[in-house]
N, C-alpha and C positions, 0 to 999 in steps of 0.2 A: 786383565780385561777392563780394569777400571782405569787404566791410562789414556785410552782415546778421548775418553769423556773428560776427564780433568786436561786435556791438552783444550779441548773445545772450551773447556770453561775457564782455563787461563786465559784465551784469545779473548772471550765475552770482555774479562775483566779489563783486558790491556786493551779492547777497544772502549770501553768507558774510561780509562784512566786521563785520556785526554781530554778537557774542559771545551776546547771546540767538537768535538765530536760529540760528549755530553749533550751538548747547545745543539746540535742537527738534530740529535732524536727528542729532545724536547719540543724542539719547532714542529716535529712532523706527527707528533703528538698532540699539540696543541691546534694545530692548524690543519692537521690530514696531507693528503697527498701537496707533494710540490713540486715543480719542474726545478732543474739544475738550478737559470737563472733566477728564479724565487727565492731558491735556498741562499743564494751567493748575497742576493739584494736583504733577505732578513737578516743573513747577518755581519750585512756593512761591508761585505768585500770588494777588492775592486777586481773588476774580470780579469782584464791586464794585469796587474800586480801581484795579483791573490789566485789566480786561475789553476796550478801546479801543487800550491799545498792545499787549496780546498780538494782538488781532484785526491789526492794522496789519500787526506781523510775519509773520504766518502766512501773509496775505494775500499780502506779499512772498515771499516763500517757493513760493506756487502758481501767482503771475505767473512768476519764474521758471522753472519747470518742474522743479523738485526734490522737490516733494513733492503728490501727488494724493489729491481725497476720494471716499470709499468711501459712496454717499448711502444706499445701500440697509444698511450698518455701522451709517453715522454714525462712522467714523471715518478716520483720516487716516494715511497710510504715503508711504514714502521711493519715489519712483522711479530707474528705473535710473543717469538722470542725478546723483540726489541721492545712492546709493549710488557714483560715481564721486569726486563730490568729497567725500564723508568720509574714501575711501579717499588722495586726494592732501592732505588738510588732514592726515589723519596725517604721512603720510611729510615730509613739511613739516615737522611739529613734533618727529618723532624727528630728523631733523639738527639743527634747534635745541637740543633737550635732552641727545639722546642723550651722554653720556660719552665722549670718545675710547677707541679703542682696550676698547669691552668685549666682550671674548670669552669661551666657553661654553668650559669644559674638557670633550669629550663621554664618552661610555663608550668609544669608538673609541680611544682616548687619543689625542687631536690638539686644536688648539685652532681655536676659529671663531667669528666673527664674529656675534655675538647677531643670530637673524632670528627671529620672529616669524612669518614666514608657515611654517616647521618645526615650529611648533608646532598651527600648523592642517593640516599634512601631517601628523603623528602621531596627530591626533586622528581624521583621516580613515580613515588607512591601518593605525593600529591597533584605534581605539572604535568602526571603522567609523559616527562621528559625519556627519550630513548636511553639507555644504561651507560651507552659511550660520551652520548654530550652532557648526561650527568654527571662523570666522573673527571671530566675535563673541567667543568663548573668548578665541581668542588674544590677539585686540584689548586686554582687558580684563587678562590675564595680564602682558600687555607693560607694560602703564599701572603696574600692583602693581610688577615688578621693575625698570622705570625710579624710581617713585615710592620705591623700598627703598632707593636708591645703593648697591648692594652690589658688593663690590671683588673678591669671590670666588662667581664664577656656575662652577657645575657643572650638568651634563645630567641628575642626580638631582634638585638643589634646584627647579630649572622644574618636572619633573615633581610634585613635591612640592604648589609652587604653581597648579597645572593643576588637580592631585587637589581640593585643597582649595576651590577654584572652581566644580568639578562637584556636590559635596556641597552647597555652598551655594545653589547654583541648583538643585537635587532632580533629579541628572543624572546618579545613582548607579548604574547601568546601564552608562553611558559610563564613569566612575569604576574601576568593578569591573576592565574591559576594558583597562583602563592601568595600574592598579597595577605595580610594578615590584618582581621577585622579586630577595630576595638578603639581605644580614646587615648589621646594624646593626656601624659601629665598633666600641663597645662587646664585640659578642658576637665579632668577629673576634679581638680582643684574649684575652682570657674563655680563647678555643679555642686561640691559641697558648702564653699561660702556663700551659694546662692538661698541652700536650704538655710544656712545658719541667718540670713536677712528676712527669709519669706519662712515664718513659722508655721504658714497655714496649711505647708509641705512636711508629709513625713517622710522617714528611711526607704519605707517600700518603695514610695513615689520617686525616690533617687533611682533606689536599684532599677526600675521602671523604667524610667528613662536614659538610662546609661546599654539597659539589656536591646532596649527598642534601637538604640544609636547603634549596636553591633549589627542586631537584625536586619537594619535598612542598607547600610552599607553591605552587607549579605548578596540581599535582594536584588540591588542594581548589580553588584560586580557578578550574581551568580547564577539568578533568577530571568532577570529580564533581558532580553536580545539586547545590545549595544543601541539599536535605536530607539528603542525604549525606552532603557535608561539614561541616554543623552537626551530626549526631549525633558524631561523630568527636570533633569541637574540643569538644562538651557533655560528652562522656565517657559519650554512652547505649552507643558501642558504639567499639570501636581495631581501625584498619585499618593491617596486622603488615606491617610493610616497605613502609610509607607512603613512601618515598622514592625507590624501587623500583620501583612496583605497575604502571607503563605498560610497564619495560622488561624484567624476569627472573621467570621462572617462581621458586617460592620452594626448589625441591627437584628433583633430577634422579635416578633410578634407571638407572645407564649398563649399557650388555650390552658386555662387551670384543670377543664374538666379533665385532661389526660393524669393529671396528678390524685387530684382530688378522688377520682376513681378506683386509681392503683397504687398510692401511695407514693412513695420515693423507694425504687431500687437500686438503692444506690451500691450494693453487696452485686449486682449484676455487672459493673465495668470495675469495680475493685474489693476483692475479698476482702477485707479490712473495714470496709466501710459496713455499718447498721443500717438498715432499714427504716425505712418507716409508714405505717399502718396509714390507711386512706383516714381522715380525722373525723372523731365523732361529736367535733363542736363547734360553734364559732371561734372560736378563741384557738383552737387546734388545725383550723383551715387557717387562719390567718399564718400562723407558724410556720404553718407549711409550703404558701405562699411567700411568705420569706426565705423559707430555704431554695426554695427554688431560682427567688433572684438571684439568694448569695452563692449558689453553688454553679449558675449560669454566668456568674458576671465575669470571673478570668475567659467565660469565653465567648465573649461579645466585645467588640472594640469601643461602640458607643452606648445608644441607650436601651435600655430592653421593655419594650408596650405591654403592658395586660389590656388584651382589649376586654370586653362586657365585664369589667370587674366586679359592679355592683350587681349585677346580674345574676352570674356563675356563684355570686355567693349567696344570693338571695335565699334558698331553703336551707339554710346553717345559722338562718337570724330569725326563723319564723317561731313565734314565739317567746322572745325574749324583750327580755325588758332592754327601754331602748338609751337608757343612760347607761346599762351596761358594753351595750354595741359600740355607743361612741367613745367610749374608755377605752375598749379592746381594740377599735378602729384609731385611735389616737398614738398610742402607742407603738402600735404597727406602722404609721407614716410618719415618726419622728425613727423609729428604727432606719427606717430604708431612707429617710433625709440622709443620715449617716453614711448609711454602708455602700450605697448602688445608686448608679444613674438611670431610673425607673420611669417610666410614662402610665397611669393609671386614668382608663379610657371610659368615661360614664354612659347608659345609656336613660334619656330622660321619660322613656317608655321603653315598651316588650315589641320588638321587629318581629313582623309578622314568618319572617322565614325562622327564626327560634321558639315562638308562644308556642308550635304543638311538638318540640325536638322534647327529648327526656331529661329530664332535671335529677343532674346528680349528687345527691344529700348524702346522710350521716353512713361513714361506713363506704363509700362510695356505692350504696343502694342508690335505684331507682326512688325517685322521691315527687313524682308526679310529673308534670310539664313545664317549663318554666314560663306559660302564659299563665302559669298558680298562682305568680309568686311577684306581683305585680307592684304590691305594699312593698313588699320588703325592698324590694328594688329598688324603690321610691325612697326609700324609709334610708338606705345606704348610700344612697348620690345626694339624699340630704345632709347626711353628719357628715359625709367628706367632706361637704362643702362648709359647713358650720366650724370643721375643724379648722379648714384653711384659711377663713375669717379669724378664728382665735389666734390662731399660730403666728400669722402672719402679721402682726404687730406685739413691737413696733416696727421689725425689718420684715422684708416679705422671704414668705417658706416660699423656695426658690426648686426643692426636689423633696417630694418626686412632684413631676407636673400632673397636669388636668387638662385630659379633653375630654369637652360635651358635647357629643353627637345631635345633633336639628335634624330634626324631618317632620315632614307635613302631618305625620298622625302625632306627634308627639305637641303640635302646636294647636292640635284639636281638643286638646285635656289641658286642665286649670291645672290640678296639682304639675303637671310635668310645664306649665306655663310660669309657673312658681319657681319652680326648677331652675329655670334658665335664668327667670331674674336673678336670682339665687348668687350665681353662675357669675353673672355680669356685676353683680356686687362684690366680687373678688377681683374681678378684673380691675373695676374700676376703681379700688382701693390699692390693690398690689401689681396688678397685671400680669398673673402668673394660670392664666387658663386661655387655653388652645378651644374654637369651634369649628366644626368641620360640619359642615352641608353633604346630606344626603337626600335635598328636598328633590333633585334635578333628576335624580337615579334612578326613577321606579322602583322595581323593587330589586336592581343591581346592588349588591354590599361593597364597601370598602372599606379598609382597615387605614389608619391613618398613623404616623408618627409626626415630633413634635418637632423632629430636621424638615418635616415636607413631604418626607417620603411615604407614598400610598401601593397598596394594592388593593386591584379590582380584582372581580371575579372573571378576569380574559383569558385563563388559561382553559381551566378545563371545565367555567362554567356553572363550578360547585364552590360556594362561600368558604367553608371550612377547608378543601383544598386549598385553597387561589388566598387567601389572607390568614390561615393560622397557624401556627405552627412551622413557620416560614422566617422572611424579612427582607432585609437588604445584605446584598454581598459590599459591597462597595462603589465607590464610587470613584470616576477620574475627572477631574476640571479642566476644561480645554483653556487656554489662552486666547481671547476672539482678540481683544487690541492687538498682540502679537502677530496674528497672521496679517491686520490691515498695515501695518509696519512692511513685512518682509513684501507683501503682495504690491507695493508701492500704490497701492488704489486702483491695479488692475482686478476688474469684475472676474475675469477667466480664475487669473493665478488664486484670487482669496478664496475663491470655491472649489480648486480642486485643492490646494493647501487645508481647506475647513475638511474635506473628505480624505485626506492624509491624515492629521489629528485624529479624528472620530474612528480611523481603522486603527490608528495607533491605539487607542482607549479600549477600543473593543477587545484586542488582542492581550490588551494587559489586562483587563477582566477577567475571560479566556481563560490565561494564566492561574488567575487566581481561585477561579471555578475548580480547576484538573488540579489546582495541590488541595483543595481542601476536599474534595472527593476522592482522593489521590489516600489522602492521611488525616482525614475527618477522624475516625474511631480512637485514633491515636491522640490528636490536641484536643478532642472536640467530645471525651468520651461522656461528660453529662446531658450533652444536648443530641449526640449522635446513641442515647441508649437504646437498649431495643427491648421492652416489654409485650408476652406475647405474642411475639412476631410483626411487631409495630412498633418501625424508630421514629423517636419523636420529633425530632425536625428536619424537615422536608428540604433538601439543602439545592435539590432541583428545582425548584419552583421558589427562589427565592431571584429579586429581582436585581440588576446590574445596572448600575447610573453614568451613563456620560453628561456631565455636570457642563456647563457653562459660565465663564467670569469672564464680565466687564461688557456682558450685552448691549448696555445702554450706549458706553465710552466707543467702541469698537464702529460703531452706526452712526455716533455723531464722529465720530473720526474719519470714516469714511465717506458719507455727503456731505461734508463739515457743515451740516444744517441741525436744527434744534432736533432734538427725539420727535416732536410731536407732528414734524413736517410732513408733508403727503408724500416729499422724496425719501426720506428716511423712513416711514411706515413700510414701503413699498418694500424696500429694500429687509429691512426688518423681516418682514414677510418671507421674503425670497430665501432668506437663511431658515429660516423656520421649515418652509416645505422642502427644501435641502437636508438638511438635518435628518429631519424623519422619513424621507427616502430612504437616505443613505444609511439610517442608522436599524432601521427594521430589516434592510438586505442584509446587512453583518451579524443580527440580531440572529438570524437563519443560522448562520454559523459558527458563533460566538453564545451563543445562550437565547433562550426560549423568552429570558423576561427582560431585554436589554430597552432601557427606554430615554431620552433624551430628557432634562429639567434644568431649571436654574434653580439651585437650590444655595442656604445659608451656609459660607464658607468659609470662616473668619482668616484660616490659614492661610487656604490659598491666595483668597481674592491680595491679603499683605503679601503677599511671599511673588505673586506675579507682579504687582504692580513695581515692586523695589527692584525685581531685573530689569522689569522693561525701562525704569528712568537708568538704570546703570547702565544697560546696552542702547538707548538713544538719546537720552537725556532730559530733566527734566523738562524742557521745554519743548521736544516733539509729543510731549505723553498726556495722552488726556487720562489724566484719571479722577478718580473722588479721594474727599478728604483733605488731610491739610501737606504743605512740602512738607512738614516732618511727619504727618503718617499716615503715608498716598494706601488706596485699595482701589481694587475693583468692584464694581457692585456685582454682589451673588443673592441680593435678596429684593421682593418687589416690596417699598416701603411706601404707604401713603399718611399724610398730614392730618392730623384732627385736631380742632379748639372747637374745646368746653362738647364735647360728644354732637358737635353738630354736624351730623352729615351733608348739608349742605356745603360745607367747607374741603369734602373732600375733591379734589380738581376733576372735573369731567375728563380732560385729555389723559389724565393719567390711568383711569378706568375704559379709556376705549385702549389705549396699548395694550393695557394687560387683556384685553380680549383679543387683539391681533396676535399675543406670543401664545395664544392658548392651548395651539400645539405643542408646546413646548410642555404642559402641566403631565403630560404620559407619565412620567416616573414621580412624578410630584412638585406639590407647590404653597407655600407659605407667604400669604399676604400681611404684612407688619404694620399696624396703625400704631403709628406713637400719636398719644395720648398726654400732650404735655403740659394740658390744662392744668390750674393748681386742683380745680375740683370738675369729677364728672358723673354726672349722675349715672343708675344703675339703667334708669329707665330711658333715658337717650342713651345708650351707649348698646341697648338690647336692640330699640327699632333702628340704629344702625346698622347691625348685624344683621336682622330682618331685610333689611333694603340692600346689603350687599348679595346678602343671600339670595334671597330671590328676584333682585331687578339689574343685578350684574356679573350673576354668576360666579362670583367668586364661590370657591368651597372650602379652602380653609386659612383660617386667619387667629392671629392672636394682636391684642393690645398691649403695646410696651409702655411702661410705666420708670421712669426714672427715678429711683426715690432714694437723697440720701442718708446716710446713715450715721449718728455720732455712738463711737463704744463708751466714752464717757459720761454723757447721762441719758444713756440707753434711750434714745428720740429720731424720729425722723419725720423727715420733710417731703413734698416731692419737687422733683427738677433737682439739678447738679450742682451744687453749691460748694464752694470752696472751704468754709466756715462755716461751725456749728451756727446757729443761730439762736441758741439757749444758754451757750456755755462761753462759745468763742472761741473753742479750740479748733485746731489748724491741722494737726497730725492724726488725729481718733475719727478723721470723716472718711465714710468710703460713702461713693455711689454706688447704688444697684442698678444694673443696667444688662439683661440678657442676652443682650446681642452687641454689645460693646465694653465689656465688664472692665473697669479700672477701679 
């Protein structure tokens, strides 16, 4: 009985025994079905000459049973049988060829044993490729890296050779899907002599930035639609904490009372972790307030606000002596100078929507009203500020920062008028405090950060909803020069290109909204905890930025008139009310707090302006700054000498009130102050006259001041050369908005 079978598997044999017949079932293997003349042309026959012995073999071939015709084709493909014995004529000839001993160093770090069919397992289980055009891949992969003799196979260089397999064959889809994230040699190198030059970087800060450069590259190949991430990489528009953007919200505005309250449960998102007891001291609320930056800060990308700090602590200081306060307070803001990028938000009175809220004290009791605790309040935004006058010489304590809330009742009381001089005598010495106007508000609240970014109470109406416990998601920066480039100075094309962008931005928000709601509890589980049926940050109500660079450049690029022209105003304008159309209709779709701002962007505004000289040239590109280091303006900056408001230019303050639609998501007024000296008290009734006679609402004073580490002195304005000592290499400037 076993003769038929061994007469058939004789034939199988003696029809592979021939090397052109071999070569047909390979082609039809590798290639699928073929017509006669297909087969004859792959492999170099001539019709005329070769037309009888090809037929002869082919013929062999379908006696066998290895290969079947398709009449109704006209063409000719491999049967199962004949995909059998391709599959053992390999393996056949990998023992014969194969190299002893070559093994794959993998990513796993182990070593193993070169297989081929791993490679049509990856292409399955990652390119989600079909099983057939997988093992053809591999097939052909395998043939390239036997044919290379290569002595040093890594699990990178196969993929390499896969990649470039797939491009060739127009299988770039598949390609796309395997790419493998991570750093070249080269730049791992690059990044460690970089730490070894800049000492002010540690290790974490490497691994940081090496993890962010996989995550981004992630992001674009994996996260973002194709046109997303080519406007990005094109430079039409930079998406702010690209490395980030799946996992941390870009800004936190914390409410201490939730902690202060209930403690830290931190044993609620991981068994392992201790607890800890709402505090029954000053000295124990502060601690606690540190833990909470430190254990918030991996999950925030930039800075995290305390708003009403002095406030919320006020009944944990009543009663104490007050050189003990400012020790226990001194400490605590040289801790978090260190560890956290913090915003610490003063109030210079009690706001009438918190004097009758409940004040919560020792133990996280009720502990009166917080309109009780009026002193102490007073008595706390004084040593911050006392501290910050000490600290800050001879260089200026730079984190955490200071904002001091103005409003009209707070300007009707002496002590809290004291306050603000206070205030402005740190400015005017270091330049390291942030003022935000709430004289215009009634009695609407806002929360303010020290990027620009604000919230009101526009959502649901309620303060503590709509600003606490909340923040910014992020943000995206449109490219404005870019579109007047591509729109040639047609009015149509730049406005509906500005309304392409801004859907583009919207969508990548979007994005960002659906992963971290998506898998919040999972990256985000300190800020996403949930104490008695209440999670503490509210991730819906946090706000979305479509940013703006190069506002200025882009309007005088396009009237090619001064900014302050009535044809550029105009225009100016027409973008603005475009904007906020367009950007509140997508807002509906896109998230509840999506709002239009030019806000400070040191990346992007470099990072756009150096494409756009590379894709037109320096000489079509308006921008600011010098040829060696062009930006776009992302920040409104106004001129002051010696605190004279007078000196501030009129035209510059009526623009900033034509772009005032633009302030929805926020906005940061920059006075450099480059007088050598400015008094506290001109430099207050400036703030006064911006405040209330130009509507600005939030502003800081930059101070330039700099620094010798050699005999520990400074100056203000940028100097090259100590001026005490002489030395050349121990200067640094300080400088917050242009740091060198």
């Amino acid at each position: 009985m076993a003769l038929p079978h061994r007469t058939r598997g004789v034939k199988v044999l003696k029809a592979v025994s021939s090397p052109l017949r071999l070569q047909i079932l390979n082609l039809l293997f590798d290639k699928g079905a073929l017509s006669y003349t297909e087969l004859m042309n792959a492999l170099k026959m001539n019709p005329s000459r070769d037309a009888g012995r090809f037929a002869y073999h082919l013929k062999f071939l379908l006696k066998a049973g290895l290969v079947e015709a398709d009449v109704d084709a006209k063409k000719y493909f491999l049967t199962d049988l004949g995909k059998m014995v391709i599959d053992v004529a390999d393996r056949v000839e990998k023992k014969a060829v194969k190299p002893k001993g070559m093994l794959v160093r993998t990513s796993h770090f182990t070593f193993e044993e070169f297989d081929a069919n791993k490679i049509a397992n990856s292409l399955i289980r990652e390119a989600k490729m079909p099983a057939d055009v997988a093992q053809k891949a591999a097939k052909e992969a395998e043939k390239l890296i036997l044919k290379s003799k290569t002595k040093y196979l890594t699990a990178p260089l196969i993929r390499e050779i896969v990649n470039a397999l797939l491009i060739e064959k127009g299988l770039e889809d598949y390609r796309h899907k395997l790419t493998r994230l991570g750093l070249p040699v080269h730049e791992v190198t690059a990044l460690i002599e970089a730490k070894d030059k800049d000492h002010t970087e540690d290790s974490d800060s490497m691994l940081v930035t090496a993890g962010e450069t996989v995550l981004r590259e992630y992001t674009l190949l994996n996260v973002f639609p194709r046109d997303i991430a080519d406007a990005h990489l094109s430079g039409a528009l930079h998406i702010n904490g690209l490395g980030t953007w799946i996992l941390k919200p870009n800004e936190v505005m914390h409410d201490l009372r939730f902690f202060l309250q209930n403690g830290l449960k931190l044993d609620n998102y991981n068994a392992l972790q201790h607890s800890e007891k709402p505090p029954e001291s000053f000295e124990a609320a502060l601690i606690l307030t540190l833990n909470v930056i430190l254990h918030a800060r991996p999950e925030v990308n930039q800075t995290q606000t305390i708003d009403y700090f002095n406030l919320f602590l006020a009944p944990y200081a009543k009663g104490i002596d007050a050189a003990r306060v400012k020790e226990t307070l001194r400490l605590f803001i040289l801790n978090v100078n260190q560890h956290a990028d913090v915003t610490l938000s003063l109030e210079l009175s009690i706001p009438k929507y918190l004097a009758a809220k409940q004040a919560i004290g020792v133990q996280g009791k009720i502990a009166g009203k917080y309109g009780d605790f009026a002193e102490e309040s007073k008595l706390l935004a004084t040593l911050v500020l006392e501290i910050f006058l000490e600290e800050s010489t001879p260089k200026p304590l730079l984190n955490p920062k200071l904002i001091i809330k103005v409003n009209s009742e707070a300007l009707k009381d002496e002590k809290a008028q004291a306050l603000l001089l206070k205030a402005h005598s740190v400015a005017a010495d270091k330049g390291t405090v942030y003022f935000a106007s709430t004289m215009q508000k009634g009695e609407k609240t806002t929360a303010f950060s020290v990027s620009g970014i604000k919230l009101e109470t526009n959502l649901t109406e309620d303060w503590e909803t709509d600003t606490l416990r909340t923040g910014c998601l992020g943000y995206v920066t449109i490219n404005l020069p870019r579109i007047v480039h591509e729109s040639e100075k047609d009015r149509t094309k730049f406005f509906n290109s500005l309304k392409e962008r801004c859907e583009l931005s919207a969508r990548a928000l979007g994005i960002k909204h659906r992963a971290l709601k998506q898998h919040g509890k999972t990256v985000l589980p300190f800020m996403m905890q949930n104490t008695n049926g209440d999670m503490y940050f509210r991730l819906e109500n946090c706000s979305s930025i479509i940013n703006f660079a190069g506002f200025k450049e882009a309007v005088e690029g396009f009237t090619e008139k001064n900014f302050s022209h009535e044809e550029s105003l105009k225009f100016a304008e027409e973008i603005v009310q475009t904007t906020l159309a367009f950007v509140h209709k997508m807002g509906r779709k896109h998230g509840k707090r999506m709002f239009p701002a030019i806000l400070h962007s040191p990346e992007a505004s470099a990072r756009l302006a150096h494409l756009d000289i590379e894709k037109y040239g320096v000489a079509k590109v308006k921008f600011s700054g010098t040829r060696e280091k062009p930006f776009y303006s992302t920040t409104r900056r106004l001129q002051l000498q010696a605190g004279d408001f007078l000196s501030v230019p009129s035209e510059q303050l009526e623009v900033e009130r034509k772009l005032k639609g633009l302030n929805q998501g926020g906005n940061l007024t920059i006075i450099e102050a480059n007088g050598a000296e400015n008094k506290p008290e001109e430099l207050m009734k400036l703030t006064l006259y911006l405040m209330d006679k130009q509507d600005v609402e939030f502003l800081t004073y930059n101070r330039k001041v700099t620094y010798c580490h050699n005999c520990k002195k400074s100056w203000f304005g940028d100097l090259h050369k100590c001026p005490s000592c002489g030395a050349i290499s121990t200067v640094m400037t300080f400088d917050r908005f242009n740091m060198t």
